[in-house]
C-alpha positions as CSV (number, residue, x, y, z in Angstrom):
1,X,6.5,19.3,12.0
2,X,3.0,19.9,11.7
3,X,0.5,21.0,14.4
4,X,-2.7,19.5,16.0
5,X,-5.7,21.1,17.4
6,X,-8.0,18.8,19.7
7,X,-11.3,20.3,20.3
8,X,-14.2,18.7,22.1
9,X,-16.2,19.5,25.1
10,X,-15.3,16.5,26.9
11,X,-12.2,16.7,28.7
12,X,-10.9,12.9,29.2
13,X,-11.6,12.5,25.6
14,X,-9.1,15.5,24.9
15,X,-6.8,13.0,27.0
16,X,-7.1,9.8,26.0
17,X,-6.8,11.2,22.2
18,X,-3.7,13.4,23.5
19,X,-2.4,9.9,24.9
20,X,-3.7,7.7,21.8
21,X,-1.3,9.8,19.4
22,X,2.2,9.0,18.8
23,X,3.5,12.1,18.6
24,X,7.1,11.7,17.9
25,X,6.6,9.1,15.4
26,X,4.5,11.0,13.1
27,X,6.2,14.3,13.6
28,X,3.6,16.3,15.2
29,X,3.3,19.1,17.6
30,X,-0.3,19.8,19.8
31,X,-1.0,23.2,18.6
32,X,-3.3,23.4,21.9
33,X,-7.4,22.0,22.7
34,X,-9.9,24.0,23.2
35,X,-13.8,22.9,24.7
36,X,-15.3,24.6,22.0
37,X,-16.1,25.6,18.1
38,X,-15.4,29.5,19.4
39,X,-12.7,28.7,21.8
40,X,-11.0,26.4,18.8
41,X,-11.4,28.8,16.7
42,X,-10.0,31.9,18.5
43,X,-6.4,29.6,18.6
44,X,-6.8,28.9,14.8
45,X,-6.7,32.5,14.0
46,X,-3.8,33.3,16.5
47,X,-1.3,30.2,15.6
48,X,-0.3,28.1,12.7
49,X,-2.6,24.8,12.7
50,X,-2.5,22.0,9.8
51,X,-4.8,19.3,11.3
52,X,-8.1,19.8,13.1
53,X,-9.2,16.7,15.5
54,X,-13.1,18.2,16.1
55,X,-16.0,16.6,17.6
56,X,-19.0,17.3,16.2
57,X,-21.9,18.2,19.0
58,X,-21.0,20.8,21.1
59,X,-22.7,23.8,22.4
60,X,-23.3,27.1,20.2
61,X,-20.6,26.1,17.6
62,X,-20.8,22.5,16.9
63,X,-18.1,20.4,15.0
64,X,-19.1,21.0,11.1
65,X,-19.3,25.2,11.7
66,X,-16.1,25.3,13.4
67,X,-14.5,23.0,9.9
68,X,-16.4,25.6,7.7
69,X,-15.5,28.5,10.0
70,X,-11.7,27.6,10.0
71,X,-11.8,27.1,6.4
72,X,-12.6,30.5,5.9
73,X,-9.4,31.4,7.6
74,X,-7.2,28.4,6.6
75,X,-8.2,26.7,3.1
76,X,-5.4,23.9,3.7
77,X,-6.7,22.9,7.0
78,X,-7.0,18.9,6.9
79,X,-9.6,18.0,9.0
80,X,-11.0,15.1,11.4
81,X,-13.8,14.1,13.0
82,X,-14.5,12.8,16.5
83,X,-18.2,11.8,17.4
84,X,-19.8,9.3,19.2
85,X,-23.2,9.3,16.2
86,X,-22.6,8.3,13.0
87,X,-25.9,9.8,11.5
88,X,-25.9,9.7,7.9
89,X,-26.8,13.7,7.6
90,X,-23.5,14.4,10.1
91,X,-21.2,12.3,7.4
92,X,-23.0,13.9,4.4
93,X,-22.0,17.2,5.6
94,X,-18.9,16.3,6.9
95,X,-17.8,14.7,3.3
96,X,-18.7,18.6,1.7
97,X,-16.8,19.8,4.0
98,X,-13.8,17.7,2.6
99,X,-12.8,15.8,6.1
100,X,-9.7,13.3,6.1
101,X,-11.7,10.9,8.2
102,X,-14.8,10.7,10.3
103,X,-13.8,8.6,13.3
104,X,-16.2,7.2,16.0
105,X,-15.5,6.6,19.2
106,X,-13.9,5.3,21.2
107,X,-11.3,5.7,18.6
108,X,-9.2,2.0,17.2
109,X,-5.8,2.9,17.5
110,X,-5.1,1.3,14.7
111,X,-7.8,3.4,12.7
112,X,-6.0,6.4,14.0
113,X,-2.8,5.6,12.8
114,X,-4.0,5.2,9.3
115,X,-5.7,8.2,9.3
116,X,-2.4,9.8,10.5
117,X,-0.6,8.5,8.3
118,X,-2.9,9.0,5.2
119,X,-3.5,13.2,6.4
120,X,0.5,13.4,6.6
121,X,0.9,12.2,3.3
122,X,-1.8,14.6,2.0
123,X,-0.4,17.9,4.0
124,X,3.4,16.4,2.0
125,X,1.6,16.5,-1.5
126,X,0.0,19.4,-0.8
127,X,3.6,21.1,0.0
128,X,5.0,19.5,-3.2
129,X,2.5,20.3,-5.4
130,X,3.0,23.0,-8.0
131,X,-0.6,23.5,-8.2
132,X,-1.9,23.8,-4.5
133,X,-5.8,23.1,-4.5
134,X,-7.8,23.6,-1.0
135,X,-9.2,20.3,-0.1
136,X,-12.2,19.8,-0.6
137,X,-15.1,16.6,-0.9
138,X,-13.0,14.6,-3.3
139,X,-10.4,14.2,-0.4
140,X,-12.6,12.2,1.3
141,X,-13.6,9.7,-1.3
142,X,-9.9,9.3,-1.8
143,X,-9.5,8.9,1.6
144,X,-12.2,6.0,1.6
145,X,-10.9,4.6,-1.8
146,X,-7.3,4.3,-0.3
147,X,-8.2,3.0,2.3
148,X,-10.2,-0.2,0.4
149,X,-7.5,-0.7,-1.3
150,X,-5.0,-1.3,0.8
151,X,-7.6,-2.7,3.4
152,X,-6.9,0.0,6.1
153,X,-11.3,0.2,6.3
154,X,-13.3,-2.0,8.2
155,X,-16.5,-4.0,6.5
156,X,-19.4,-1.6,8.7
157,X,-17.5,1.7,7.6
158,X,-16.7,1.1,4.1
159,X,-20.9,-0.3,3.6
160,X,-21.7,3.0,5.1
161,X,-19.5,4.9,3.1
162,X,-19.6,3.7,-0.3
163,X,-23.4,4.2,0.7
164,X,-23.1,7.7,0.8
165,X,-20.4,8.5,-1.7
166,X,-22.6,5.9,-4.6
167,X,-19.6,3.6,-4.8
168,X,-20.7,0.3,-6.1
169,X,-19.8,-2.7,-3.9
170,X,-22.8,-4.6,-5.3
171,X,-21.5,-5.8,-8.8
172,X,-21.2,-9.2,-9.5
173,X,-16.9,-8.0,-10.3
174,X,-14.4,-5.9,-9.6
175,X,-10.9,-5.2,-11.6
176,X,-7.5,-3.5,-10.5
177,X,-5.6,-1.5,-12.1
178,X,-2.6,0.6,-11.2
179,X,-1.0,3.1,-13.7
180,X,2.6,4.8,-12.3
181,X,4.8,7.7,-13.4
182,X,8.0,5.9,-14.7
183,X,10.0,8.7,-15.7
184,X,10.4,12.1,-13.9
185,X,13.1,13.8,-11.9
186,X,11.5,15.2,-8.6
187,X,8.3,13.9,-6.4
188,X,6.5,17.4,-7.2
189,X,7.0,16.9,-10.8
190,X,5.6,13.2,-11.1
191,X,2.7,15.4,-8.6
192,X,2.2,17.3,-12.4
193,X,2.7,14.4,-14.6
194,X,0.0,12.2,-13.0
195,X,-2.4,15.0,-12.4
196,X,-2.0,16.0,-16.3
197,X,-2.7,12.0,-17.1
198,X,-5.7,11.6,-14.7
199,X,-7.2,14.3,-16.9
200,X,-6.7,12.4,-19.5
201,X,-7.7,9.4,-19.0
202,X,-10.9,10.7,-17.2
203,X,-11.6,12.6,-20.5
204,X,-11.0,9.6,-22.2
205,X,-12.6,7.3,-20.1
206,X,-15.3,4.5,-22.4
207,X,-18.7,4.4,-21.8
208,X,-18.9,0.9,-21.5
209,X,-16.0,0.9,-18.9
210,X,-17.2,1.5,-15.0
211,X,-15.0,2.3,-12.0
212,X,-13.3,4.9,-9.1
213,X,-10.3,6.3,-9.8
214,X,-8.3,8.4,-7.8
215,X,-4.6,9.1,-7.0
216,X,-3.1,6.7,-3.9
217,X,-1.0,7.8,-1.6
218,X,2.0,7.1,-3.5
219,X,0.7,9.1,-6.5
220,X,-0.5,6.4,-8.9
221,X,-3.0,6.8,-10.8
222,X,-5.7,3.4,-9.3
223,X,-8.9,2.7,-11.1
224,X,-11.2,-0.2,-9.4
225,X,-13.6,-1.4,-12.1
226,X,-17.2,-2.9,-11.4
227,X,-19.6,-4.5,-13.7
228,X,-21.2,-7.6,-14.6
229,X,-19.1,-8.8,-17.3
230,X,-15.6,-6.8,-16.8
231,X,-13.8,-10.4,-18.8
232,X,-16.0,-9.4,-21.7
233,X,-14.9,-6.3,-21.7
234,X,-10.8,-6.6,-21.6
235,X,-10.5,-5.9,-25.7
236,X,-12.0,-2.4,-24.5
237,X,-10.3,-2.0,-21.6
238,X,-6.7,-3.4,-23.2
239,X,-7.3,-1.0,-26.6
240,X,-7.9,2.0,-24.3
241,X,-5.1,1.9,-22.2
242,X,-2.4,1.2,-24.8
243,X,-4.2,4.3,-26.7
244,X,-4.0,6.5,-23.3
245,X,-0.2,5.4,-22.5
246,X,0.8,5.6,-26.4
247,X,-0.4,9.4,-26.2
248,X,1.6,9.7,-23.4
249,X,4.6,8.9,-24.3
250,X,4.7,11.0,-27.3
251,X,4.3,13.9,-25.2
252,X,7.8,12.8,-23.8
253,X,6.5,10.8,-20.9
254,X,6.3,7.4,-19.8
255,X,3.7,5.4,-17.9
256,X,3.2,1.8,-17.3
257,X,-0.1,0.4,-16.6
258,X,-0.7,-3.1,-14.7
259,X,-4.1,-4.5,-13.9
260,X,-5.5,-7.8,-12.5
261,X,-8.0,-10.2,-13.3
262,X,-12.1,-9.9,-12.8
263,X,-12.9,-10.7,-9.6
264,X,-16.1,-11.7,-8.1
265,X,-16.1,-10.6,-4.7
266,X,-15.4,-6.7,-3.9
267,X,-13.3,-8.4,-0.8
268,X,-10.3,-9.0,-3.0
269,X,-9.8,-5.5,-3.9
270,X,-7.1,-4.9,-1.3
271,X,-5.1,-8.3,-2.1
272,X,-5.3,-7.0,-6.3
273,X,-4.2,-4.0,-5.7
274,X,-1.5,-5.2,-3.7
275,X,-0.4,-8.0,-6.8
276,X,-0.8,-5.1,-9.1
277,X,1.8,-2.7,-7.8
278,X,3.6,-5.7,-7.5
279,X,3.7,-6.7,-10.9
280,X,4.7,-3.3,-11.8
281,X,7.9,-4.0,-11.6
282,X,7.1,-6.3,-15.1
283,X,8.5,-3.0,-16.8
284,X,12.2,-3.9,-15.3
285,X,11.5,-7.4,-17.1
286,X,9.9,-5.9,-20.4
287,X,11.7,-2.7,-21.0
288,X,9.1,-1.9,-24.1
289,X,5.8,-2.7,-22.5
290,X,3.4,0.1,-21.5
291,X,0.9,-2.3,-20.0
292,X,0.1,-5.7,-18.9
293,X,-2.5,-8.1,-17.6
294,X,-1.3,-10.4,-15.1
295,X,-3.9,-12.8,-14.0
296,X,-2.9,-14.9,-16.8
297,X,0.9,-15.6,-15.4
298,X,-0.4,-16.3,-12.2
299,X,-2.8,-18.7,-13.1
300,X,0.0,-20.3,-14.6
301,X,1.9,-20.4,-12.0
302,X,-0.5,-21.5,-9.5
303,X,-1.8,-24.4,-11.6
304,X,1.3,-25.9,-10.7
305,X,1.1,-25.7,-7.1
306,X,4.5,-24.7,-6.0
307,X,3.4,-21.3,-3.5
308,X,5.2,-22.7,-0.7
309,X,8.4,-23.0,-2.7
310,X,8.0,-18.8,-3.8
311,X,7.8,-18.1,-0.2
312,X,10.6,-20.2,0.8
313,X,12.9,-18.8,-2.3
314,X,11.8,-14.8,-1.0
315,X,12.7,-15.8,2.8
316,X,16.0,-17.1,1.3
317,X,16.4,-13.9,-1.1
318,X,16.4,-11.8,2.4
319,X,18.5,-13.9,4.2
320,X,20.9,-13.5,1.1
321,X,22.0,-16.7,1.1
322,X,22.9,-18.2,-2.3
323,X,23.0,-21.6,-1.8
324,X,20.1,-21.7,-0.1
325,X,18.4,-19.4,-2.9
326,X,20.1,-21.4,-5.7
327,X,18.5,-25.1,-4.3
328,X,15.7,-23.7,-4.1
329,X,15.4,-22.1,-7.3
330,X,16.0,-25.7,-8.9
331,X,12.9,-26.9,-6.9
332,X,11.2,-24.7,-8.8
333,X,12.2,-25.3,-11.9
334,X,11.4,-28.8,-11.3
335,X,8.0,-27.9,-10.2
336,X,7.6,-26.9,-14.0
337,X,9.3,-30.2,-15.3
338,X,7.2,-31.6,-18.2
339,X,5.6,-28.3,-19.2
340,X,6.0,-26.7,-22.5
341,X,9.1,-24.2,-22.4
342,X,6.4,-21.7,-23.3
343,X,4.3,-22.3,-20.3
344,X,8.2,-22.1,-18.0
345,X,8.5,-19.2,-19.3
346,X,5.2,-17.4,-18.1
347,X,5.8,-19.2,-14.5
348,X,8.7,-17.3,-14.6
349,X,7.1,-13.8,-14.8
350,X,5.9,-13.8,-10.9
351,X,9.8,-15.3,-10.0
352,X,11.4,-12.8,-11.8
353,X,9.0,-10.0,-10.3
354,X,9.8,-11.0,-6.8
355,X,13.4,-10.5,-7.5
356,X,13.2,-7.3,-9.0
357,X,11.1,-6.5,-5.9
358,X,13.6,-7.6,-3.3
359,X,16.2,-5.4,-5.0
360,X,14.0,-2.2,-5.3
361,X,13.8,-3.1,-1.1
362,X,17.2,-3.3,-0.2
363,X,18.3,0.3,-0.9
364,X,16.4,3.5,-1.3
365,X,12.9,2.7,-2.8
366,X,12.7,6.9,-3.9
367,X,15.9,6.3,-6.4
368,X,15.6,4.3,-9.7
369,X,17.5,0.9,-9.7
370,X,20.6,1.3,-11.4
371,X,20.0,0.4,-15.5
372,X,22.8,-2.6,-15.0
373,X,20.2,-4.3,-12.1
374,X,18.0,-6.2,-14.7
375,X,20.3,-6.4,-17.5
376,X,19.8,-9.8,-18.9
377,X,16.2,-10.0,-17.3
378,X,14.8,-9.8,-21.0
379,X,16.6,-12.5,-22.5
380,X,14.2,-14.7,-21.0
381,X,12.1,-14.4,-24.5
382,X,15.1,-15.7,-26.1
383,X,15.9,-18.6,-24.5
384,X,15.1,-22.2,-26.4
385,X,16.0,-25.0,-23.7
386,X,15.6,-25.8,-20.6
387,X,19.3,-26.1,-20.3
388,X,19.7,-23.1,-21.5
389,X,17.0,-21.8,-18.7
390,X,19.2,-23.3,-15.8
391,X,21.8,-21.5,-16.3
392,X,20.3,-18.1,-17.1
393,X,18.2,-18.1,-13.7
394,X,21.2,-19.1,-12.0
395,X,22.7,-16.1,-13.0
396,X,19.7,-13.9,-12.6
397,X,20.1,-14.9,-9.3
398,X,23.4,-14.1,-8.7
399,X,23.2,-10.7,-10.3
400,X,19.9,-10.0,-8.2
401,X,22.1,-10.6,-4.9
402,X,24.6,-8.7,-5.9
403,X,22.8,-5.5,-6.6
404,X,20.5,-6.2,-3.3
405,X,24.4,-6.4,-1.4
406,X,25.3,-2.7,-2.8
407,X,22.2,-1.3,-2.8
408,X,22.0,-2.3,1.0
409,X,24.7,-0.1,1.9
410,X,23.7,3.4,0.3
411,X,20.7,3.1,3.4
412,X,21.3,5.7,5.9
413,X,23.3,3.3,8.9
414,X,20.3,4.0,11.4
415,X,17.8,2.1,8.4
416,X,19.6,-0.6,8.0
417,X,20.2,-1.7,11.8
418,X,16.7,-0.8,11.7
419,X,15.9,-3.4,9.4
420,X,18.5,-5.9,10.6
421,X,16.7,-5.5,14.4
422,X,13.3,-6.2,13.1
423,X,14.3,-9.2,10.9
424,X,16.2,-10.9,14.0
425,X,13.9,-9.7,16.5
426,X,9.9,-9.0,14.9
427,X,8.5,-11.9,17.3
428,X,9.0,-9.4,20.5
429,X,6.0,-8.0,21.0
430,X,7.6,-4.4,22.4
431,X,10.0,-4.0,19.5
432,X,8.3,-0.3,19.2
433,X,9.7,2.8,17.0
434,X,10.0,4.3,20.3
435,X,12.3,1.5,21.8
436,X,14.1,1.0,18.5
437,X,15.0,5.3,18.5
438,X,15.6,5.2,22.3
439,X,18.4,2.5,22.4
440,X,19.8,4.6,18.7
441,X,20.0,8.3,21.1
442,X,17.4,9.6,18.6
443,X,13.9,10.9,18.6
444,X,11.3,8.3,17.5
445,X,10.0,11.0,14.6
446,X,13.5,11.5,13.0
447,X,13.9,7.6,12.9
448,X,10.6,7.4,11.6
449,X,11.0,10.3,9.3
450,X,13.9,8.7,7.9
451,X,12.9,5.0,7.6
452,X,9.6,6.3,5.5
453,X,11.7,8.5,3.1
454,X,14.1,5.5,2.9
455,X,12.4,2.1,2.5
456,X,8.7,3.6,1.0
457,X,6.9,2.5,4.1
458,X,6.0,3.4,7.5
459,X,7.8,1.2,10.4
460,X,4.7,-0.4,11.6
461,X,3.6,-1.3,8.4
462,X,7.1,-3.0,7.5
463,X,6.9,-5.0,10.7
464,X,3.7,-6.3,10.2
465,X,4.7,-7.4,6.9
466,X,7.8,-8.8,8.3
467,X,5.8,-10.9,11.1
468,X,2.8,-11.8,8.0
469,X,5.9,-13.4,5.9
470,X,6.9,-15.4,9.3
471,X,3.3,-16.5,10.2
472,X,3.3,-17.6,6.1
473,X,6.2,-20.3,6.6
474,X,4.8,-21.2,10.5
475,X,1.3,-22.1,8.4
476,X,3.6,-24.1,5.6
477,X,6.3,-26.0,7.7
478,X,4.4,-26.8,11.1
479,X,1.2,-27.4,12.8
480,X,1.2,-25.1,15.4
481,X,-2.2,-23.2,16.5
482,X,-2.9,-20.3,15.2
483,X,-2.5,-18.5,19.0
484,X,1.0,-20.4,19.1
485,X,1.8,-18.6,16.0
486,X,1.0,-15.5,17.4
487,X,3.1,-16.1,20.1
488,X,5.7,-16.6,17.9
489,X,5.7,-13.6,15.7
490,X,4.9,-10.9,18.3
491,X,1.4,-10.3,17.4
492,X,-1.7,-11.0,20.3
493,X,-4.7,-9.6,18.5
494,X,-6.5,-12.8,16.1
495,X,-8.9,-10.5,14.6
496,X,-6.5,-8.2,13.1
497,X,-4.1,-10.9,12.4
498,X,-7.3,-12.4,10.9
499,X,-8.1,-9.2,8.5
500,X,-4.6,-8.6,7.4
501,X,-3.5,-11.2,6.5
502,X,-6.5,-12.1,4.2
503,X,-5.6,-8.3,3.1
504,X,-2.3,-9.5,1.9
505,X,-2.3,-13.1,0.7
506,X,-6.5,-13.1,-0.6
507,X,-7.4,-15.9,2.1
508,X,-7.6,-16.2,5.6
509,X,-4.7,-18.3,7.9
510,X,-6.7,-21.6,8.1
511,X,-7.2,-21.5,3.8
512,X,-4.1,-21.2,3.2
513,X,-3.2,-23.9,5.9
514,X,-5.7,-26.0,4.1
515,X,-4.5,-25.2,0.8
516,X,-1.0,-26.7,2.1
517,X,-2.3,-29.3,3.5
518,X,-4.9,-30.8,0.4
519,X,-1.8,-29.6,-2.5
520,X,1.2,-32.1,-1.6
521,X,2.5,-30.7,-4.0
522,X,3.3,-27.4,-2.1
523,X,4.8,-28.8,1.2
């Protein structure tokens, strides 16, 4: 459990931060508050504190002496800032001081959580790492960099930032790529491996290749490219990562890289990076790749129009239904009817990646999925017919439920009537961690705690994505308002329903109505 200090001179803003934190959920404890650096300080040196919530004007010690101060005495301190300015000199020296966040207020909840969230996962690395570093500046560009790409920053914030830290959001494209650890034992040695291939491939890095790169939260190594040509430049970009992942893997070690296509607007960095640690599951599919590019397979599969139909056959995967996933899975391969087996076989890819998704879901995302799961995956290269095709997807298919049915019951009993609840009952607007762990007789941080470690994600971002996938087939099958919709997936706010949903599917609610509406096709 790790500890919270509050400090700032005004006292409701001591309380409504004291209120805005869910304590149990994350885990933590109030160390105390204090009205002042001096005061703060004075507790720092007499308890055990790992986060510092500070503003930043107050009398005799402000905010940014008290961070340095407590340094001094703690080097591991994770640090956030509360202030109602957002001067550009206070953010400079905030960012050398190495903050987590610089937070305005009144504080967004929903900001808070993510910086929560994102601090907790720093203060677990920093306990698993091997080699302990006190943070400092480069925490908080990750910090910003994470949160772009997984579209946890507003517009005004990220502008102001990437201001600040020179990060380019004024190229004409941007490019994704994700590179993960494929093959290590413990959490604190994949820590090692990709801090000994960032150093690499930093080192390494060509000149004519432009980009952040950082480690995300789920230590992977990201790298968001920018320039004015980036399609010119896939030969360079294709030779250099084969040559860095090569190396690699004759020191003993295995990565596997996956990056998207150019895009031309720095707004689809979140939904790329979310396609490309999808399509890292291509490795399941070919077992001697160390890399691919997959804008190509999904521009196959998109030219022929059949989204809808992918949606439909996921929603059917979790229901676990195999009649329902086997019709559907000969809609689709009638959608391809015509084509050249060649072409099949690329609109394939993104089908096969969902399944290998949806079984790396259904049990412990932290464990491997066992080496029988995708046996047969790789026969797809083999295959000559379209006969032939039928009846190997059919028994992909099968095999995929099956594993998803076994791996489903290694999940700790509390996870998986966790999951069950949500799935049956994501449109109530209450359905809290809190009310969840209440109704189990446990404490909402051990729930939470144990939903994290077991599915990969945090509760409340699982049931968004649960309600995002029901608002998808309300858009597709029925033309209900968007408020109606709202109604009916438990969510009341349009704005952020707005933003994340363009975060996870690259368009807002009403494009992809209209997209359903203008390609038959896809009804």
């Amino acid at each position: 459990m790790y500890k919270i200090l509050i400090v700032d001179d005004e006292p409701m803003i001591i309380h409504g931060l004291c209120r805005q934190i869910n304590w149990e959920s994350y885990s933590l404890e109030l160390a105390g508050t204090a009205d002042s650096g001096e005061s703060a300080l004075s507790i720092i040196k007499q308890k055990t504190v790992d986060i510092l919530f500070t503003d930043i004007r107050m009398p005799k010690m402000d905010g940014l002496n008290l961070i340095s101060a407590a340094k001094q005495h703690n080097p591991f301190l994770r640090s956030v800032v509360i202030s109602s300015h957002s001067e550009f000199d206070y953010v400079k020296k905030a960012l050398l001081l190495g903050v987590e966040n610089y937070l305005l207020k009144p504080i967004d909840q929903r900001e808070l959580d993510k910086t929560l969230e994102k601090t907790i996962d720093n203060l677990n690395r920093d306990r698993l790492s091997a080699s302990k570093e006190a943070p400092d500046s480069s925490d908080f560009r990750n910090n910003i960099l994470d949160r772009w790409v997984n579209g946890a920053i507003q517009d005004y914030e990220l502008f102001e930032r990437a201001e600040l830290l020179h990060i380019n959001l004024s190229a004409r494209q941007y490019q994704v790529c994700v590179i993960d650890i494929i093959d290590f034992n413990t959490m604190s040695q994949k820590l090692l491996y990709v801090q000994t291939l960032l150093d690499q491939y930093r080192n390494s890095f060509p000149p004519v290749l432009e980009g952040e790169c950082f480690i995300d939260r789920f230590s992977r190594i990201v790298t968001v490219f920018y320039g004015n040509e980036l399609k010119k430049r896939h030969d360079e970009l294709d030779q250099f990562l084969n040559k860095i992942l090569s190396e690699y893997r004759a020191r003993g070690m295995r990565a596997f890289a996956c990056t998207g296509p150019a895009s031309d607007s720095m707004e689809n960095v979140a939904h790329d990076y979310s396609d490309a640690v999808e399509f890292l599951n291509y490795r399941f599919i070919d077992t001697g790749s160390d890399c691919i590019f997959f804008g190509e397979y999904l521009q196959e599969f998109k030219s022929f129009g059949c989204g809808a139909l992918l949606i439909q056959f996921a929603e059917a995967l979790t229901e676990e239904d195999l009649v329902k996933t086997g019709a559907i899975a000969k809609k689709l391969l009638d959608s391809f009817s015509g084509a050249a087996l060649k072409i099949v076989k690329k609109c394939m890819i993104p089908v096969l990646i969902l399944l290998v998704r949806h079984m790396n879901e259904s049990g412990h995302t932290s464990e491997m999925l066992p080496s029988n799961a995708t046996t047969g995956f790789s026969a797809l290269n083999s295959i000559d017919s379209m006969e032939d095709l039928d009846i190997w997807f059919a028994g992909i298919i099968g095999q995929t439920l099956e594993v998803m049915g076994k791996r489903k019951q290694t999940l700790h009993l509390l996870v998986q009537r966790t999951l069950d609840i949500v799935r049956k009952d994501y449109h109530n607007t209450d359905l809290s961690l809190n009310t969840i762990a209440t109704d189990f007789k446990v404490s909402p941080a051990y729930l939470g705690q144990l939903f994290r470690e077991e599915t990969g994600k945090y509760y409340n971002d699982y049931i968004t994505e649960t309600r995002l996938q029901a608002s998808r087939m309300l858009l597709l099958e029925t033309d209900l308002k968007i408020g109606e919709i709202l109604y009916r997936i438990g969510m009341s706010n349009q704005s952020y329903f707005n933003r994340v949903f363009k975060k996870a599917y690259g368009m807002s609610p009403l494009s992809f109505r209209y997209q359903r509406e203008h390609c038959p096709d896809i009804k």
